[in-house]
C-alpha positions as CSV (number, residue, x, y, z in Angstrom):
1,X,35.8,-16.0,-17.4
2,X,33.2,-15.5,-20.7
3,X,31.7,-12.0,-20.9
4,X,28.1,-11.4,-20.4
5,X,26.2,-11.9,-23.6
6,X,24.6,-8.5,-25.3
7,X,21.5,-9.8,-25.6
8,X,21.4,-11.7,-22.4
9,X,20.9,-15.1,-23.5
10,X,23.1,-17.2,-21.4
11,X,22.9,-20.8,-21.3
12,X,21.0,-20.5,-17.8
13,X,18.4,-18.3,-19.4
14,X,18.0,-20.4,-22.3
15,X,17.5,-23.2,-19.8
16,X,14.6,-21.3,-17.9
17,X,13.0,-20.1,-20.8
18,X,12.7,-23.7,-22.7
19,X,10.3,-24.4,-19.2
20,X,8.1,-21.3,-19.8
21,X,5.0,-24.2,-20.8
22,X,6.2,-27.0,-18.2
23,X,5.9,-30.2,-19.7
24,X,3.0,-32.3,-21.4
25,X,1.7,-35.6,-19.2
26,X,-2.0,-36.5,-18.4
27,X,-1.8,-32.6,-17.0
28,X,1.0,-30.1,-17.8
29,X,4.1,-30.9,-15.2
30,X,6.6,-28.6,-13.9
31,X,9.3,-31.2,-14.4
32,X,9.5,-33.5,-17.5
33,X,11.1,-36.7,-14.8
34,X,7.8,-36.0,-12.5
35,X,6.3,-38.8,-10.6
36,X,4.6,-36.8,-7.9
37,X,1.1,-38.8,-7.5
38,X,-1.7,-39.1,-5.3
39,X,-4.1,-41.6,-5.4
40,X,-7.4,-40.1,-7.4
41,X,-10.7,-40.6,-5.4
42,X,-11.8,-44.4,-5.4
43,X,-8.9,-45.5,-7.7
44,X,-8.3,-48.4,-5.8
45,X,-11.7,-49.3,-4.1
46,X,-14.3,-47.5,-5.8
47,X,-17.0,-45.4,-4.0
48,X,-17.5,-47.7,-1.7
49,X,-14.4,-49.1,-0.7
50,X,-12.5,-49.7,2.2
51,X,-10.2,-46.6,1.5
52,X,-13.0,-44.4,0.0
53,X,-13.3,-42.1,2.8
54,X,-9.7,-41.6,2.6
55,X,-9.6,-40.8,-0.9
56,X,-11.9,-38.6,-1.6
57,X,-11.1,-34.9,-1.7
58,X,-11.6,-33.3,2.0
59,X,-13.1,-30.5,-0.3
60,X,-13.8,-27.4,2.6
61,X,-17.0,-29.0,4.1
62,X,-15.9,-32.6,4.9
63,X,-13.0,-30.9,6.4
64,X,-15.1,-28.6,8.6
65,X,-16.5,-31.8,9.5
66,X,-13.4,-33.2,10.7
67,X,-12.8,-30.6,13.0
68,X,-15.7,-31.7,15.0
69,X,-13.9,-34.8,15.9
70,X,-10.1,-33.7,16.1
71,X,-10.0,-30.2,17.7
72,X,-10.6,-30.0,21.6
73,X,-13.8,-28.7,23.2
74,X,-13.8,-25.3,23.1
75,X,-11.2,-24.7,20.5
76,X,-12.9,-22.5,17.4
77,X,-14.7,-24.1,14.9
78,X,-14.4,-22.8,11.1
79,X,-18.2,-22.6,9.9
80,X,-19.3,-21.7,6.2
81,X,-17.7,-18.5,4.9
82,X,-16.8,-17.2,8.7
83,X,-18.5,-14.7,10.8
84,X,-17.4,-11.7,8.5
85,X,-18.9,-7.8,8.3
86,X,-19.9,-8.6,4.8
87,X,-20.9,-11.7,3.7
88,X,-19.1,-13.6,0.9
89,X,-19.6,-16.8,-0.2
90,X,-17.3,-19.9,1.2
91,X,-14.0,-21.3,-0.3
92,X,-14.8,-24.7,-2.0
93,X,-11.3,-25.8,-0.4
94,X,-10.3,-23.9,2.7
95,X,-11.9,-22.9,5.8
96,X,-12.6,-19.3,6.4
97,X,-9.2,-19.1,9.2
98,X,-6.8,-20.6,6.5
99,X,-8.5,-17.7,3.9
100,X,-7.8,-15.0,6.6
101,X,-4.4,-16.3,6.8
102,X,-3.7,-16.2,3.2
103,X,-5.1,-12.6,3.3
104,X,-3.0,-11.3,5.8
105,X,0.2,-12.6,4.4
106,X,-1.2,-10.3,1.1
107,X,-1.8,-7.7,2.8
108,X,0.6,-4.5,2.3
109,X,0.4,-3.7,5.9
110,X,1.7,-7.0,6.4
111,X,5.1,-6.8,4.0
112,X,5.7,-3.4,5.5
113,X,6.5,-5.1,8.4
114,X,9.6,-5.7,6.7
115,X,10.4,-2.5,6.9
116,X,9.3,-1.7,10.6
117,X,11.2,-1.8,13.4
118,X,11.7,-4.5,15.9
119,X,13.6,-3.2,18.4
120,X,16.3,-1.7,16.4
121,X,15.8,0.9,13.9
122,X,17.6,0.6,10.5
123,X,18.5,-3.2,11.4
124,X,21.0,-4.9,10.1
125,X,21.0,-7.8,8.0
126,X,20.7,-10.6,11.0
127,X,18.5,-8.3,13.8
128,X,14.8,-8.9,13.4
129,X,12.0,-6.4,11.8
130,X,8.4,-6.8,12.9
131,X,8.0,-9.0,10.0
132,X,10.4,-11.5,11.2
133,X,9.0,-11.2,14.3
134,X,5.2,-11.8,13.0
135,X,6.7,-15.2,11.5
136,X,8.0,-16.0,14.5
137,X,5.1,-15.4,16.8
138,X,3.4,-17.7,14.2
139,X,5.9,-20.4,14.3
140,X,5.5,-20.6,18.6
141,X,1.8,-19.9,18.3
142,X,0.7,-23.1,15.9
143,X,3.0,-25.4,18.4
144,X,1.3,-24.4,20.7
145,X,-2.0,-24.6,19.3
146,X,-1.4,-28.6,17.4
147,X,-0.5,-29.7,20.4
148,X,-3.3,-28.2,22.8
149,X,-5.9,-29.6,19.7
150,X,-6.9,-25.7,18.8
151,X,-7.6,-24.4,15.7
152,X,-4.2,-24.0,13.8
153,X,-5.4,-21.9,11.0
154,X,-7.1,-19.4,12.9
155,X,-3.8,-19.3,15.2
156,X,-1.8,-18.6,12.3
157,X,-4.1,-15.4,10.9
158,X,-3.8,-14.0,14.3
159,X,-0.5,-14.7,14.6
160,X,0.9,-13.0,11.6
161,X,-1.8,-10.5,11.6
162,X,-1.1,-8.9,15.2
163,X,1.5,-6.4,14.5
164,X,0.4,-4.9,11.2
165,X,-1.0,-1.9,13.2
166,X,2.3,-0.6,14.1
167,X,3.9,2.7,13.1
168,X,7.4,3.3,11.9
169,X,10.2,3.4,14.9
170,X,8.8,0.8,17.1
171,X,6.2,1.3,20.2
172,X,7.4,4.6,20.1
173,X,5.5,5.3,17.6
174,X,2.7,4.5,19.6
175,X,3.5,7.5,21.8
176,X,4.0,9.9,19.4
177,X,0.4,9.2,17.3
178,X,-1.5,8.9,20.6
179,X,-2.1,13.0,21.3
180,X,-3.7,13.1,18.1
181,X,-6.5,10.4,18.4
182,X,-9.4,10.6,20.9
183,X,-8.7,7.4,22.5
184,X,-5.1,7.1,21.4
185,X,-3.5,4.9,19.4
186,X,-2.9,1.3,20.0
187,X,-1.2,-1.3,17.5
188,X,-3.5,-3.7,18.3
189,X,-7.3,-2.5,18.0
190,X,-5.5,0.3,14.8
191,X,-4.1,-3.3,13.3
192,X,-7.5,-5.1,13.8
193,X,-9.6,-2.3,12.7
194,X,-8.2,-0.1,10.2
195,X,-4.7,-1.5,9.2
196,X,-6.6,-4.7,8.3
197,X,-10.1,-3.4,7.6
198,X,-10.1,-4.5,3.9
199,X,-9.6,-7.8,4.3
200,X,-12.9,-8.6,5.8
201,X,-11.5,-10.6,8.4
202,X,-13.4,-12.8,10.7
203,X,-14.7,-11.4,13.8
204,X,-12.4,-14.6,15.6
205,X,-9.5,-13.1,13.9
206,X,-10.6,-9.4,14.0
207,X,-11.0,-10.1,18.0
208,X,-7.6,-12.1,18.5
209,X,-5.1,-9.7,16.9
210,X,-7.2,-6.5,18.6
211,X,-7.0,-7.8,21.8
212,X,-3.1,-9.5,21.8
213,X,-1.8,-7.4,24.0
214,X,-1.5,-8.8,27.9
215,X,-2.8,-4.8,28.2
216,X,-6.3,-5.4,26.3
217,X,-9.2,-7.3,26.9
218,X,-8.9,-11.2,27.0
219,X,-9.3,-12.5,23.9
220,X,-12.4,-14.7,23.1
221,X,-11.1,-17.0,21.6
222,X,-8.0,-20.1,23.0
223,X,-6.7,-19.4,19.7
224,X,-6.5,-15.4,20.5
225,X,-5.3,-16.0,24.2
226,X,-2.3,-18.4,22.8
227,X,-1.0,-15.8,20.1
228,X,-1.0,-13.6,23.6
229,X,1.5,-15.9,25.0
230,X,3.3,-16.5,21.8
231,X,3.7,-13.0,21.0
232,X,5.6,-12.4,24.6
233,X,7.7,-15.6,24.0
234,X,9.1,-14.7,20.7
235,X,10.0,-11.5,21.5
236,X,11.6,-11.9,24.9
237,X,14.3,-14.5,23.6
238,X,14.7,-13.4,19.9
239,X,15.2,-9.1,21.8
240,X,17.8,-10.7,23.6
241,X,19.7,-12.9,21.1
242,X,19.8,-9.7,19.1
243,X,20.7,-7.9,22.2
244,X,24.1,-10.2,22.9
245,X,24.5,-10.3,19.1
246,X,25.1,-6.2,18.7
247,X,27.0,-6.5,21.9
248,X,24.4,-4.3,24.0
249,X,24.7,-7.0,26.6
250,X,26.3,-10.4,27.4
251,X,25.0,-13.7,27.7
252,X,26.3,-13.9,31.7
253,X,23.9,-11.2,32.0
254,X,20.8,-13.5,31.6
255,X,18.9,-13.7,34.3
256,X,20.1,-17.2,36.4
257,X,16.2,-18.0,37.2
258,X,15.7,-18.0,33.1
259,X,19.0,-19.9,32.6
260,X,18.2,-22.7,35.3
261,X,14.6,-23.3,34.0
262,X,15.4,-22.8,30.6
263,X,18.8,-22.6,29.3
264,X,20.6,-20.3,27.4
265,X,20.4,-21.0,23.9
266,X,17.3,-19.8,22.5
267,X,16.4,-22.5,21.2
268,X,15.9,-24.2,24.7
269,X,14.0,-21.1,25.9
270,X,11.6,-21.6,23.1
271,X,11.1,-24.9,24.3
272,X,10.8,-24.7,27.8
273,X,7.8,-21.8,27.3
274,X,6.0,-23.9,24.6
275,X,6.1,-26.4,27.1
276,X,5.0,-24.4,30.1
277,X,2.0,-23.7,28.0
278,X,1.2,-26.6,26.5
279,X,1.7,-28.1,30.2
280,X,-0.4,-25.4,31.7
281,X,-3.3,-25.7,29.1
282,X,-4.1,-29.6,29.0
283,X,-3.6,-29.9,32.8
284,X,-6.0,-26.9,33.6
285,X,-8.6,-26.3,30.4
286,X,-7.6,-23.0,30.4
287,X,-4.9,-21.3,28.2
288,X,-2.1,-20.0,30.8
289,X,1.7,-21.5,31.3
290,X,3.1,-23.4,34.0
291,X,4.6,-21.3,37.4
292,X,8.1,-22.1,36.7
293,X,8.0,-21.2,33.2
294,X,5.8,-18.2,33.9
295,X,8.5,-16.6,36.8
296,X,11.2,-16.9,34.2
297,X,9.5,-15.3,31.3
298,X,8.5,-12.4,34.0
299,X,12.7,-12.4,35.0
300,X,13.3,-12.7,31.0
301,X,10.7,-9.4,30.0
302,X,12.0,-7.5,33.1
303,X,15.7,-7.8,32.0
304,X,15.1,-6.7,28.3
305,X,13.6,-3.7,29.5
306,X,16.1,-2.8,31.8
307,X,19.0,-3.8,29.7
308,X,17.3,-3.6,26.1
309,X,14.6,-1.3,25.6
310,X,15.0,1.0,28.7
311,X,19.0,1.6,28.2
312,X,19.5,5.3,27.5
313,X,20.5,4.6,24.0
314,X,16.6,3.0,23.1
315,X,15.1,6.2,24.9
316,X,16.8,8.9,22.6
317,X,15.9,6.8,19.9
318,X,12.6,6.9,20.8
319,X,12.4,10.5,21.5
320,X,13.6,11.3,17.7
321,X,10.8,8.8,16.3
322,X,7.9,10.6,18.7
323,X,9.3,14.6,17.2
324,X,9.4,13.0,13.4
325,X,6.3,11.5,12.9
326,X,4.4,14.0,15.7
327,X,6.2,16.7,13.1
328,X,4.5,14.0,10.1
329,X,1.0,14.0,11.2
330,X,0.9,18.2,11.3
331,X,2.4,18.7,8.2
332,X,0.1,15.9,6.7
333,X,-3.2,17.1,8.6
334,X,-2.7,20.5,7.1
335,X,-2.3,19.5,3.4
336,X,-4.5,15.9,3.1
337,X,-4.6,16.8,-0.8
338,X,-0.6,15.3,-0.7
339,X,-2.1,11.7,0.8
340,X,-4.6,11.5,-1.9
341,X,-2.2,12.3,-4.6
342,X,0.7,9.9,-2.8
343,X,-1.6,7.1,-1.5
344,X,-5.0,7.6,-2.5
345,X,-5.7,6.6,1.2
346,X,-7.4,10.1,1.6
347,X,-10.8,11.4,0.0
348,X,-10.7,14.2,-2.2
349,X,-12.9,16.6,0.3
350,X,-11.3,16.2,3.4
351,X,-10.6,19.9,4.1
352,X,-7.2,21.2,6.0
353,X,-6.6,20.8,9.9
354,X,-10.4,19.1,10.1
355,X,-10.8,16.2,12.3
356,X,-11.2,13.5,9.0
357,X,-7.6,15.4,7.7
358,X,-6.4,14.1,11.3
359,X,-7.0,10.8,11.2
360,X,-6.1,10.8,7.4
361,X,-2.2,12.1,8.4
362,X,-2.0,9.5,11.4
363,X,-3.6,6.5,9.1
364,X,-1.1,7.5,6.6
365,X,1.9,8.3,8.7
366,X,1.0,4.7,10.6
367,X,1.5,2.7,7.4
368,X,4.9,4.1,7.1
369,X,8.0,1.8,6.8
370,X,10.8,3.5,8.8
371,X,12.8,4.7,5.7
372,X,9.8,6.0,3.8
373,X,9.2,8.0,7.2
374,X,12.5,9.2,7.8
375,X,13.4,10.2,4.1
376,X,9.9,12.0,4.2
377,X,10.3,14.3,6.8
378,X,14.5,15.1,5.2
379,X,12.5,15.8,1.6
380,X,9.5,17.6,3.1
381,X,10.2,19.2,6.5
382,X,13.9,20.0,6.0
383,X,14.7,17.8,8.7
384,X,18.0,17.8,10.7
385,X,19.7,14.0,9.0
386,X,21.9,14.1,12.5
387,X,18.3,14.4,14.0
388,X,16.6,11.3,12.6
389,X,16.6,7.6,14.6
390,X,20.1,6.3,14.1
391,X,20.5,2.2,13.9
392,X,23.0,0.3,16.4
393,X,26.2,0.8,14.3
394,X,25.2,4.4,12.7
């Protein structure tokens, strides 16, 4: 075996560097060999050609355009720059859903998520995180949504953006930062409206991920109302594969009304409840899933929370995330001068224990990955390390 050069030059990283300028053609290539083409607008038939309309770029208005004729009635339309709290001007190529999307997925809050818990805190490498699940919602709702002829873009903002209001710990995070807030805290409407306030979302996406929750308001929007489904989809049958995985329970354990109407593999599940929506939506006009379908996913949800999220293990872990971050937002709240030098998140004049130093604390402490959390309140508060959440395995 050859020893690692000093300098670091090995042939690889020779290799790499001699493509640091790509390679010269009629426009700079990535690969010398390239033959990647497309056919340039009225190449073959000129402007007025058969295959003109084809060719030309579907630059962000003739697409718009487009949408008129494929998406169903009633499924949102993408118009100019979107329906935003302050105006900007358009995208010369994308519609104003496919910018929120592209927004969200460069959002902090949203790679946080990788950080946040699931179901389990501290997961291991194969359990998901609320990112993974945010990619997964996604990846049911646009199935949904292509087939029922809705707006795929707008979909796919909501979709990944619906989470990004969660706390450290899970929902119990929820529980511990509600006492603190006049109306209390709720993922959605904190994800919709502060977590993601930057952005300048559109008021379709804005409404979609506030109101996600089958505990909210219906969305306005199909596009809002399928995420809903989605959301309770994806987590229902990935809970539960990670569930049997960590051997919390066993596959016999499955419901037999989920495993007659749709299997055991989750795969098949995933099918069978895109399907029961899909079915529902074209049959009736209106957004909803199929009986069968629907009584299984009830069956499914009502297992995992006896089995999954109710067990006695999952309530003491929730207990230790609601007396760490509660413990968070005081110490916080009392000395908002530590946000602003940490995070900037905080003005320079909020003053100690005031309501503004409140809602600082429990917008900071909110934003926190589970680690940061944790390791925070061992560094600052002296806490107990026997006392913190403890991951399946600890």
């Amino acid at each position: 075996m050859s020893q690692f050069p000093p300098d670091g030059k090995t042939d690889r990283n020779v290799r790499w560097a001699s493509t640091m300028s790509g390679y010269w053609g009629p426009a700079r290539l990535a690969h010398a060999d390239s033959d990647a083409r497309i056919d340039r607008p009225g190449a073959a038939d000129g402007p007025e050609g058969p295959d003109a309309g084809r060719q030309l770029p579907l630059e962000r208005e003739a697409r718009e355009e487009r949408e008129e004729g494929f998406l169903a009635p009633g499924a949102t339309r993408a118009a100019c720059g979107g329906a935003r709290s302050r105006v900007e001007d358009p995208d010369p190529w994308r519609t104003c859903f496919e910018r929120d999307r592209d927004r969200i997925l460069h959002a902090t809050s949203f790679r946080r998520l990788a950080g946040k818990t699931q179901v389990f805190v501290f997961p291991q490498d194969h359990q998901r995180t609320r990112l993974t699940h945010a990619l997964e919602v996604a990846q049911v709702a646009t199935a949904m949504a292509r087939a029922c002829r809705l707006n795929v873009a707008l979909t796919e903002a909501i979709a990944l953006g619906h989470d990004c209001g969660h706390g450290p710990g899970g929902h119990a995070s929820e529980d511990a930062l509600d006492p603190f807030l006049p109306g209390g805290f709720d993922h959605a409407p904190w994800g919709a409206h502060v977590s993601l306030a930057p952005l300048n979302l559109c008021a379709q996406t804005i409404d979609g991920i506030a109101n996600h929750s089958w505990s909210r308001p219906a969305p306005a929007s199909p596009e809002g109302e399928v995420v809903s489904w989605a959301d309770r989809v994806a987590y229902v049958c990935h809970d539960w594969e990670d569930a049997v995985l960590t051997g919390i329970v066993s596959p016999h354990q499955l419901p037999a009304l989920v495993r007659d109407v749709c299997g055991d593999r989750r795969s098949a599940q995933l099918g069978a409840f895109i399907h029961g929506v899909v079915a529902a939506t074209l049959r009736t006009g209106q957004v909803g899933m199929e009986e069968d379908a629907a009584e299984a996913l009830s069956a499914f949800r009502a297992c995992n929370y006896e089995r999954i999220y109710l067990r006695e293990a999952s309530v003491r872990q929730g207990e230790a995330v609601v007396h760490v971050l509660r413990a968070l937002v005081e110490h916080f709240a009392d000395r908002p001068h530590l946000i602003a030098e940490t995070s900037g998140d905080a003005p320079p004049d909020v003053h100690a224990g005031s309501e503004q130093a409140l809602v600082a604390a429990v917008t900071y402490v909110a934003g926190m990955t589970d680690r940061f959390a944790f390791r925070q309140a061992v560094a600052l508060l002296g806490w107990d390390p026997d006392k913190l959440p403890a991951g399946v395995g600890s």
